[in-house]
N, C-alpha and C positions, 0 to 999 in steps of 0.2 A: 504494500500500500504506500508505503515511504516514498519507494524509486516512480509511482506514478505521481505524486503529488510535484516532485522535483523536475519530473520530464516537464510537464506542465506550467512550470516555472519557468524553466529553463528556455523553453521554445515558443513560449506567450511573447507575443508582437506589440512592439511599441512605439505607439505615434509621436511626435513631433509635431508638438505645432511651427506654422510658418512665423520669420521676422522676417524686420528688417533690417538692412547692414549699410552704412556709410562709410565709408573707407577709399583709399587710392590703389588703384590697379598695380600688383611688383610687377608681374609676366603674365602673357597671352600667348597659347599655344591652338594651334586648329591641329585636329589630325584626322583620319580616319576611324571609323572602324571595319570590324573584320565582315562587316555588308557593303564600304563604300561609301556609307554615309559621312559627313563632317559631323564633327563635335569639339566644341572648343573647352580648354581649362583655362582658366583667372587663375592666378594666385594672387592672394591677401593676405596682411598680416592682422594677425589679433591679439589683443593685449589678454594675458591669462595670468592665476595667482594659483600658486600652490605652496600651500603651507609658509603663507607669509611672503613668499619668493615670488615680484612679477619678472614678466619675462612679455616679451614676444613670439611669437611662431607661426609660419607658413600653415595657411588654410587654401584647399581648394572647392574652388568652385565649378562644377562642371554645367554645363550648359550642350542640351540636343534637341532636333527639331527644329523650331521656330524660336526657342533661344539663341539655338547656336546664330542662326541668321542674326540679330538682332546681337550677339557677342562678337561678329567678327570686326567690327568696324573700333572697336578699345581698343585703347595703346597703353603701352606701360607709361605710368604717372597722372592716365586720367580719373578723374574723381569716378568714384562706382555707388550709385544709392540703389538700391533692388530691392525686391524679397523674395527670399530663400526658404529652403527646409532643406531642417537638417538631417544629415543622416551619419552614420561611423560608419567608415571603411578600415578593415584592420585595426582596429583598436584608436583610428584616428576619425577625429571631426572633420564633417566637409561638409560642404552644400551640393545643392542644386537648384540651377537658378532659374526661379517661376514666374518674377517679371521684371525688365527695366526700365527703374520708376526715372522721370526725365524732368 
């Protein structure tokens, strides 16, 4: 009964609500994927606190679809206001980007 209550835990899905991010563009990357389609990554930096300790660190932003269109035209340094939802990849934060607010 234990290891079902854990499974259950364990593999229970959790949402994220959507914000929003104001920050400056570091890098813009377009690439493929493995169908041919474009999709672009932002990087941004975010200020974070751990245990008293802030710091900075590289967050991505991915953007497909009709984001990417609407991401290819940023350049590194330009201002980025949007809203996102987040999600972890590998144990890391990142987004994906649902609109560019202008």
């Amino acid at each position: 009964m234990m290891v079902i209550a854990m499974f259950c835990v364990v593999t229970g899905s959790v949402y994220a609500a959507d914000k929003i991010i104001q920050t400056s563009i570091e890098k813009v990357t377009t690439k493929l994927d493995k169908n041919g389609n474009e999709y672009v990554q932002i990087i941004i930096k975010e200020g974070r606190e751990l245990n008293g300790v802030k710091y900075k660190t590289d967050v991505v932003v991915m953007c497909f679809g009709s984001t990417a269109d609407a991401a290819k035209d940023l350049k590194v340094g330009d201002p980025l206001k949007a809203v996102v939802a987040e999600n972890e990849y590998r144990g890391r934060l990142n987004y994906n980007l649902v609109a560019v607010i202008q």
